[in-house]
PLY file of the C-alpha trace (Angstrom):
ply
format ascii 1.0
element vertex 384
property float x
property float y
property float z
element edge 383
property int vertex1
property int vertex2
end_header
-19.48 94.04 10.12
-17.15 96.08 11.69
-15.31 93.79 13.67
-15.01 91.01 11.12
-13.41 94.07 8.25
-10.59 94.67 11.63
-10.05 90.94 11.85
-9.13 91.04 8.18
-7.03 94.35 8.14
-5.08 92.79 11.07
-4.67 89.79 9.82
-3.33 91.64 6.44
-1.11 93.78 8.57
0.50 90.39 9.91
4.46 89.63 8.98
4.71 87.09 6.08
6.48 84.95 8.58
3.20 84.88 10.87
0.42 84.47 8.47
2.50 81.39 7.25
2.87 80.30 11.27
0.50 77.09 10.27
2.69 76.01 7.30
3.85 72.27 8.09
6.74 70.31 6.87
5.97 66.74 6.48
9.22 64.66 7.67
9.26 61.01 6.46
11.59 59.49 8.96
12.27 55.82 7.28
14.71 53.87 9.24
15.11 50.66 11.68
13.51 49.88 14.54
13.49 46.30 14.60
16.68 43.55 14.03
20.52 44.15 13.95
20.44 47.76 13.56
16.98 48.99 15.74
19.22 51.23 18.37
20.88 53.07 15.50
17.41 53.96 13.95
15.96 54.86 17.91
19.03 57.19 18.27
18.81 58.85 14.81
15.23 59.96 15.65
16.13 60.59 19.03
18.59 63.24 17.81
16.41 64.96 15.01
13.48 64.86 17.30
15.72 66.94 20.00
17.44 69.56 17.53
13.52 70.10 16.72
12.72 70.42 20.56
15.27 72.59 20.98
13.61 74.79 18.06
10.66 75.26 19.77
9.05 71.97 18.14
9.85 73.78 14.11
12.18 74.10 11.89
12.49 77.53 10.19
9.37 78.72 11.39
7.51 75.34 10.27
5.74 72.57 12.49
7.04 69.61 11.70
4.60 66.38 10.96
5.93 63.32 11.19
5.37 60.03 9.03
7.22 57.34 10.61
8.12 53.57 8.84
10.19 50.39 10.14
12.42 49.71 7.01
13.58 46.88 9.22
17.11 47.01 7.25
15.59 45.51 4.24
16.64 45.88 1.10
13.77 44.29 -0.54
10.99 46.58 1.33
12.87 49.79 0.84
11.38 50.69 -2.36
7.82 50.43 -1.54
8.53 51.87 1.91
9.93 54.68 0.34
7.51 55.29 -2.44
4.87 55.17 0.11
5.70 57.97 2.46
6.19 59.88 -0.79
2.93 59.24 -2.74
0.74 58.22 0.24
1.95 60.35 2.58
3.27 63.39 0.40
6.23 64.14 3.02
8.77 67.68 1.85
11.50 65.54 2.98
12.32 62.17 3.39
15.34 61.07 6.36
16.75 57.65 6.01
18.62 55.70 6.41
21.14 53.26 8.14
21.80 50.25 5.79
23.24 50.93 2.74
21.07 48.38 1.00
18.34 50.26 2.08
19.60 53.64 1.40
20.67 52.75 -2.54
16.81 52.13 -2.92
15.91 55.25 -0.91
17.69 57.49 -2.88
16.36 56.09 -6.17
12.65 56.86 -5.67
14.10 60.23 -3.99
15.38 61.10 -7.36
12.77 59.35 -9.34
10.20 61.87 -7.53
12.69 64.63 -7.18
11.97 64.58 -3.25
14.32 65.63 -1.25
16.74 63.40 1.01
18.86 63.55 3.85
20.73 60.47 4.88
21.90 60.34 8.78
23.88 56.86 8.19
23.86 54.84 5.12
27.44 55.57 3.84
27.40 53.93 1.16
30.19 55.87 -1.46
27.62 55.67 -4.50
24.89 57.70 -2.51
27.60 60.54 -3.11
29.44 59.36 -5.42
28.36 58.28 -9.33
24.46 57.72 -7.63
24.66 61.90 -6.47
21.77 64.24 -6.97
21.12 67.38 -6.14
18.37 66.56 -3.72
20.34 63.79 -1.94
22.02 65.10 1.11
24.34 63.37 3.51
24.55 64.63 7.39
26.88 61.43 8.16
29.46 60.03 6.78
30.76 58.17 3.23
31.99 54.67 3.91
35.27 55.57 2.99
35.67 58.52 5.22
36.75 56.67 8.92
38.29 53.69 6.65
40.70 55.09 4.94
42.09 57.02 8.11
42.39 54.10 9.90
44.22 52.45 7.08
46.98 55.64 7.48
46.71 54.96 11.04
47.47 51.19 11.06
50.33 51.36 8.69
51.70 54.73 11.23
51.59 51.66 14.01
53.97 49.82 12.25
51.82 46.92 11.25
52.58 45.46 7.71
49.93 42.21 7.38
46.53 42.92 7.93
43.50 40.51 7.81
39.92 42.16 7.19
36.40 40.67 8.25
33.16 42.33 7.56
29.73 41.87 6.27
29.27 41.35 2.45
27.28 44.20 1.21
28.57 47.71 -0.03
29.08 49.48 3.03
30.96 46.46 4.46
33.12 45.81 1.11
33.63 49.83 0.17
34.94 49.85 4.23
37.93 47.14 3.21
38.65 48.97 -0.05
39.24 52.60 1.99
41.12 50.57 4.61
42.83 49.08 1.86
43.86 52.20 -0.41
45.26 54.10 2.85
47.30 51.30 4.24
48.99 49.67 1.13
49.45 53.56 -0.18
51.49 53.62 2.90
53.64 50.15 1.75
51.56 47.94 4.10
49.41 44.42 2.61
46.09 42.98 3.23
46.64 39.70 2.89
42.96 38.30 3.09
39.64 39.69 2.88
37.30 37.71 4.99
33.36 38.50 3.87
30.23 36.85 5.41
26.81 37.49 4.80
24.39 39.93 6.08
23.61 39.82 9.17
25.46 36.67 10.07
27.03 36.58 13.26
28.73 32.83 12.94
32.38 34.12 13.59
33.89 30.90 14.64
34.89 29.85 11.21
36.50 33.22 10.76
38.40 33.50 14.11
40.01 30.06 13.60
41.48 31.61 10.21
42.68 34.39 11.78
44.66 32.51 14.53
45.93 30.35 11.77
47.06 33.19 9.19
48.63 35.43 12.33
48.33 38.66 10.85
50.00 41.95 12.65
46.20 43.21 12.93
42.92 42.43 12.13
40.40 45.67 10.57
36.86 45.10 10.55
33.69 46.52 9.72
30.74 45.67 12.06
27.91 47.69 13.71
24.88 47.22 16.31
24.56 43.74 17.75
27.13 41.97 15.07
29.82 44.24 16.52
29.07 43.33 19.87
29.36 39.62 19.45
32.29 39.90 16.97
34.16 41.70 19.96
33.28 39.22 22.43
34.06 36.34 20.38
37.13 37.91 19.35
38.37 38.20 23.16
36.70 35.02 24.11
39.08 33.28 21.48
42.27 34.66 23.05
43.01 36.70 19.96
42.30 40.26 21.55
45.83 39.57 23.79
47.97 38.89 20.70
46.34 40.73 17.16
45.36 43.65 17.88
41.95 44.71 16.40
40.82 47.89 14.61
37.89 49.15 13.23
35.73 51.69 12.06
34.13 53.75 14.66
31.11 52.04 14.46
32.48 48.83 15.46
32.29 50.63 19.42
30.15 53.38 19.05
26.87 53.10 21.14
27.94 49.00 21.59
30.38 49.43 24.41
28.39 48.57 27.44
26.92 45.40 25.84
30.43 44.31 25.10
31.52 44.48 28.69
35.41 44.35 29.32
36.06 42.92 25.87
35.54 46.15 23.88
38.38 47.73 26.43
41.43 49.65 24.77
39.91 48.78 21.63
41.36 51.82 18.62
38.96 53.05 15.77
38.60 55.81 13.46
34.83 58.13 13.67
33.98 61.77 13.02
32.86 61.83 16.53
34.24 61.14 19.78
33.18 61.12 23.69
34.97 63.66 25.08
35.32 66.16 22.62
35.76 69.74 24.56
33.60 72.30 21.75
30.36 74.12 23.37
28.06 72.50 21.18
28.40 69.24 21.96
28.92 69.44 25.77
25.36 71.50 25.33
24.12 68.79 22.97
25.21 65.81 25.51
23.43 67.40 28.34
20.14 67.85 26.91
20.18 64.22 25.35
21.17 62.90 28.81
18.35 64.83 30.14
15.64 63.87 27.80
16.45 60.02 27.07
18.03 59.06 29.95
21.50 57.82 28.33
24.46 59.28 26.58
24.43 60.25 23.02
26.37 58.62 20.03
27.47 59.63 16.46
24.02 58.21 15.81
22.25 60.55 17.99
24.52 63.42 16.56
23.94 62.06 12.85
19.94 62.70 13.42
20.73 65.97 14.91
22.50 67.19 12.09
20.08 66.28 9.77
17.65 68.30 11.38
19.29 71.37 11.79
20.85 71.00 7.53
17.29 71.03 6.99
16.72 73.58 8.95
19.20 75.68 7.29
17.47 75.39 4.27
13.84 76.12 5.18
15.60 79.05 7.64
16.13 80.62 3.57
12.49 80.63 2.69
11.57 83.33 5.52
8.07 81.88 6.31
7.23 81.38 2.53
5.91 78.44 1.23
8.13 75.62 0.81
10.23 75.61 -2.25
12.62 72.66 -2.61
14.83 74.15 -4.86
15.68 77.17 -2.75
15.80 74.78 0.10
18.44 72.53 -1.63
20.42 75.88 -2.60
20.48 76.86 0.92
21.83 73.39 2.28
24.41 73.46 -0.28
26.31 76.47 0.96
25.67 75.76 4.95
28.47 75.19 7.98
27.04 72.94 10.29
27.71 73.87 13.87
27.82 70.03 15.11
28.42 68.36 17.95
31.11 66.41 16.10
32.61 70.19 15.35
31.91 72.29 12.43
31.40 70.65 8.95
30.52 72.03 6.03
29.56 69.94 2.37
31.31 68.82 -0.47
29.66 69.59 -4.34
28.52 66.13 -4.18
26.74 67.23 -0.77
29.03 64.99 1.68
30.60 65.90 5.28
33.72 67.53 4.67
34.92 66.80 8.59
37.81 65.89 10.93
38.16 62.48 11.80
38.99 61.24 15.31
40.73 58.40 16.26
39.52 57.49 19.20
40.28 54.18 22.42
37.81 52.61 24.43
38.22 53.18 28.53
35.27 52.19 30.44
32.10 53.31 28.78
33.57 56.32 26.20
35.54 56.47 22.77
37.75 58.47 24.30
39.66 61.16 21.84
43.14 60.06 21.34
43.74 62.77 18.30
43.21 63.60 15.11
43.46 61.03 12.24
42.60 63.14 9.14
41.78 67.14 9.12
38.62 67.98 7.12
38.84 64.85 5.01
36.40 65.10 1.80
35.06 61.67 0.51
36.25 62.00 -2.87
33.53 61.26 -4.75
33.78 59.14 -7.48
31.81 59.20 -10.67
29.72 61.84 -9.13
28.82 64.57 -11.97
27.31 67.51 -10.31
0 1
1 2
2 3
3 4
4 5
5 6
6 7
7 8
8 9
9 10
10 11
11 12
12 13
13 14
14 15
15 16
16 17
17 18
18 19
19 20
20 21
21 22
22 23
23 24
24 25
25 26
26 27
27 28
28 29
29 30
30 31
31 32
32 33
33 34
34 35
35 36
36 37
37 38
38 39
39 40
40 41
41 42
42 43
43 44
44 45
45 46
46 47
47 48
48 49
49 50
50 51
51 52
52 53
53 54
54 55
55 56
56 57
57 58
58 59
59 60
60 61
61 62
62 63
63 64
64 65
65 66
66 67
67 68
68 69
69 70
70 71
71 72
72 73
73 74
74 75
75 76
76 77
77 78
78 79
79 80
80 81
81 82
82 83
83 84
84 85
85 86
86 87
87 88
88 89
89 90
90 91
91 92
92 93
93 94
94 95
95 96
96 97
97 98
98 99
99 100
100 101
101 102
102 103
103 104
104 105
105 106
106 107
107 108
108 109
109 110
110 111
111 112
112 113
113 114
114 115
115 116
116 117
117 118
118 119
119 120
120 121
121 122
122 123
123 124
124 125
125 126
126 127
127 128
128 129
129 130
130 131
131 132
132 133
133 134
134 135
135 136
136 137
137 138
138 139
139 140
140 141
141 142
142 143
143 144
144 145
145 146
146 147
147 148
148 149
149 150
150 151
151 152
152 153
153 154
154 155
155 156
156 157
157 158
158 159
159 160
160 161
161 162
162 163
163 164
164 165
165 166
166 167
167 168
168 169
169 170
170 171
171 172
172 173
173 174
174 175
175 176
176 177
177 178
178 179
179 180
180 181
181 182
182 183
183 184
184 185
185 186
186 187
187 188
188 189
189 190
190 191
191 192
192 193
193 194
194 195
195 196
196 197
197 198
198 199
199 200
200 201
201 202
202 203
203 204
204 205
205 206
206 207
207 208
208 209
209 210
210 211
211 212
212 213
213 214
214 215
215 216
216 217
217 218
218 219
219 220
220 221
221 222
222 223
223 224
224 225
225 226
226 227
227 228
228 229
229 230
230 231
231 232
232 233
233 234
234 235
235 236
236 237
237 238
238 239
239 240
240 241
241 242
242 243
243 244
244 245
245 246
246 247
247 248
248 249
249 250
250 251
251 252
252 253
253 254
254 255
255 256
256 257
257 258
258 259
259 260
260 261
261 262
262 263
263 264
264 265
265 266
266 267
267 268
268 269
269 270
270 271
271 272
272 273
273 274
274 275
275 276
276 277
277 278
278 279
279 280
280 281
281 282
282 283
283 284
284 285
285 286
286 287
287 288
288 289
289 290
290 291
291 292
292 293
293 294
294 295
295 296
296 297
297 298
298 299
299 300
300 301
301 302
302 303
303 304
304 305
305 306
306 307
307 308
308 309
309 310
310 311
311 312
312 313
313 314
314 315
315 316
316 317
317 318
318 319
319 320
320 321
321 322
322 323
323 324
324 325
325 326
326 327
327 328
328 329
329 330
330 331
331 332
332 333
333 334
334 335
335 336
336 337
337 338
338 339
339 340
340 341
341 342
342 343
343 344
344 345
345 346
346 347
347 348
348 349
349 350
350 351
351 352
352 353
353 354
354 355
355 356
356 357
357 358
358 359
359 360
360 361
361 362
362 363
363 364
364 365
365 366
366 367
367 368
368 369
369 370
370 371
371 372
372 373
373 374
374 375
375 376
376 377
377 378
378 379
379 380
380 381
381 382
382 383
């Protein structure tokens, strides 16, 4: 009798923080891991999984359980997907995802069932733009972002007729229109939009145009194993050697190996770069190296960030139970120290962050400067 009333009074006597030590947070990590885009999704979780490592295996004092779906990049899936790691699953958090298509769907059930959501690709500018919430976070990018500082950047290269070729689906066409805004701001002319669909990879058609329109520069959006082949065909039609080609940062980022020589000395625009000199990320490079074997991307660092936003807000609760509101409040008000450099968010709960412009020599994006200081997506039609 005795022992079991000291068992209580020291269990009483414990820190808050301790008696909650078995609290969970459920993680519902939807993203691809088949098709075009499975490396992204494999890099994403690579990088949350390791910022949680790093942790100690929790986040602010929580274990973290993980429910784990293939949205495949599907559009049509995503809302069932979605609704099932909610409903079925009961996840805190949902993480997801890389196609915008995908995402659009994601973040409606997230709002629908006021759970919270923290996107480590998708840019898609309605996710923070008129689509906002306050439970939708964004540890990545908006489409606009890298696009419209490469659009500055073209037009400062003296180019003044540009061709664009990308995917037709938001991310692709909202990619063209930031292009677009920064470069004719700055007097120069896109004198065709070239769209196919999703995720076609028949360029032929396409390339032949180009050679026949002979623009100053081609800008394109691709990503995964579309931009691979779109650089190879590109070179492989003689086109690299006379119109020059620029892109968003995806267009080379975690591709450049498959492309071989052809993605050499190509330019793009990313909030991340290879050889960035700041503590965290030379830490952050070494560990991922260590654990998986290859070096990270802005994927990687995208699922990284995620992780440690949310951490930021459960870091808030101080071993209470989990209160999404608080959580959200926390998140709102938090400077990221990322391996891309420190970011904090926009009201509409975007990266506010530097981007790079970056060239291709051997296997890195290697920094070439600055394009645009702590540019802020701005936001349109959001009304928080």
């Amino acid at each position: 009798m005795l022992g079991a009333f000291a068992s209580v009074l020291a269990g009483a006597l414990l820190p808050l923080g301790a008696a909650q030590a078995a609290e969970k947070i459920k993680v519902g990590l939807m993203l691809p891991y088949t098709g075009t885009y499975a490396s992204l999704g494999t890099a994403i979780t690579n990088g949350f999984k390791q910022y949680v490592q790093e942790q100690g295996g929790k986040l602010g004092g929580y274990e973290v359980e993980y429910s784990v779906v293939d949205d495949e990049s599907d559009p049509s899936k995503a809302t069932e997907n979605a609704s099932k790691l909610v409903k079925r699953d009961n996840v805190d958090v949902l993480v997801g995802t890389v196609h915008s298509g995908v995402a659009l769907a994601m973040a409606k059930v997230a709002r629908d069932t006021k759970t919270l959501l923290i996107i480590p690709n998708a840019g898609a500018d309605e996710l923070t733009g008129p689509l906002c919430a306050p439970n939708v976070f964004r540890s990545s990018f908006s489409a606009w972002q890298p696009a419209y500082a490469m659009g500055k950047i073209v037009a400062e290269r003296g180019h003044k007729n540009v061709v664009t070729v990308t995917w037709k689906y938001s991310f692709g066409e909202q990619s063209v229109a930031g292009f677009k805004e920064a470069f004719e701001k700055a007097g120069g002319k896109v004198a065709k939009e070239l769209y196919l669909p999703f995720p076609n990879v028949e360029f032929q058609p396409f390339l032949t145009e180009i050679a026949s329109l002979k623009p100053d520069a081609v800008f394109v959006f691709f990503a995964g194993g579309g931009a691979v082949k779109f650089v190879k065909d590109y070179d492989a039609a003689g086109l690299k050697k006379s119109i020059p080609l620029y892109g968003s940062g995806f267009l080379t980022d975690g591709t450049i190996d498959a492309m071989g020589g052809s993605g050499e000395g190509l330019m793009t625009t990313l909030h991340y770069a290879d050889n960035l000199t700041n503590p965290k990320d030379q830490a952050f490079r070494k560990a991922y190296a260590i654990a998986y074997k290859q070096q990270p991307d802005v994927y990687a660092v995208q699922g990284y960030d995620a992780a440690q936003m949310l951490k930021t807000g459960l870091d808030s609760l101080k071993g209470a139970k989990f209160d999404k509101d608080a959580v959200i409040k926390a998140m709102e008000t938090a400077k990221i120290d990322s391996p891309r450099g420190a970011f904090t968010l926009s009201k509409a709960h975007n990266p506010v962050q530097d981007i790079y412009l970056r060239k291709v020599e051997g296997r890195d994006n290697k920094l070439v400067g600055v394009a645009e200081k702590a540019l802020a997506d701005p936001a349109r039609g959001c009304r928080m």
